[in-house]
N, C-alpha and C positions, 0 to 999 in steps of 0.2 A: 256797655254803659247801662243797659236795662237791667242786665245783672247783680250790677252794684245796688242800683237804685232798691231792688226787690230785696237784695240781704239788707239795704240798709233800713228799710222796712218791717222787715222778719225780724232781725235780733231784737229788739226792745221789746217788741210784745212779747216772743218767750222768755226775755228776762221778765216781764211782769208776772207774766203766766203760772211762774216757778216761785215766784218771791213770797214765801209765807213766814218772812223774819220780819220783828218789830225791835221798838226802839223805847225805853223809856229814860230820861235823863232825870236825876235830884243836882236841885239847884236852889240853895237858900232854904235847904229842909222843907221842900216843895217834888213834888214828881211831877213831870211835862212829859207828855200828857198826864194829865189825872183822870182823865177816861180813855180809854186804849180800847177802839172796835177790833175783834180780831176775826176770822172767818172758822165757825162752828165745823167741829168734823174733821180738822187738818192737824197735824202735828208741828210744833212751831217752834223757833228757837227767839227766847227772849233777852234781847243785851238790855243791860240797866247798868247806865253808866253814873257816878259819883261828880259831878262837878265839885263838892263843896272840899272843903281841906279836913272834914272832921267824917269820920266812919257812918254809917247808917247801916239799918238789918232790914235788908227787905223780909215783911212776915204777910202769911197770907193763910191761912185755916183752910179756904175756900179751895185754895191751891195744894195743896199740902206740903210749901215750900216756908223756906226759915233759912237764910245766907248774912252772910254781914257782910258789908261792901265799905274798903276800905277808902280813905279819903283819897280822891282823885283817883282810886281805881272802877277797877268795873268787874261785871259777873256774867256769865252767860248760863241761862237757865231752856233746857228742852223739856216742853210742854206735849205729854200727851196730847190726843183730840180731844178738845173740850166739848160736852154739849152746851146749846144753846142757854146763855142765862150771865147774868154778871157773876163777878167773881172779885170782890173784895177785896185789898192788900195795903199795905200801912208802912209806914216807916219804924220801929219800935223804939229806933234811939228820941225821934222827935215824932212822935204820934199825933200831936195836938195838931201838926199842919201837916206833915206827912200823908194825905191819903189819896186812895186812887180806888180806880174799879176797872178790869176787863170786862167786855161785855164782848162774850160771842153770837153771831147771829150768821 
């Protein structure tokens, strides 16, 4: 019984330990989060999912990424280590409200 109790213990925290994936959703030509903290120095895998029924391009200079994400689909993007600093990226089909920033730290 102490066994269990101690793995059941143990697995979440090295699931957390290990988890350096994020998550960004567009919704209503919106990105949620629109600030996204990520941890400086790690290699990351970025899912950006499409809620809306119409395309978007996530663009990002900062990043040196440029994808189009089709309606109701999604994209996975692997991020080198960022250093510390934001990092700026936009929607390019809807710019006007499309926007967002990483900030590693």
């Amino acid at each position: 019984m102490k066994t269990i109790l101690f793995l059941s213990l143990l697995f979440p925290l090295c699931a957390i330990a290990g988890d350096a994936d994020y998550k960004i959703v567009i919704r209503e030509h919106h990105f949620y989060p629109s600030e996204l903290t990520v941890i400086a120095g790690k290699k990351m895998t970025l899912l950006i999912e499409n809620q809306d029924a119409t395309p978007e391009e996530f663009d990002s200079d900062a990043l040196n990424r440029e994808q189009r994400i089709r309606g109701h689909g999604n994209i996975t993007l692997y991020l080198e280590p960022l250093a510390p600093g934001h990092y700026a990226f936009a929607g390019e089909l809807h710019e006007a409200t499309a926007q967002g920033v990483i900030v590693a730290k």
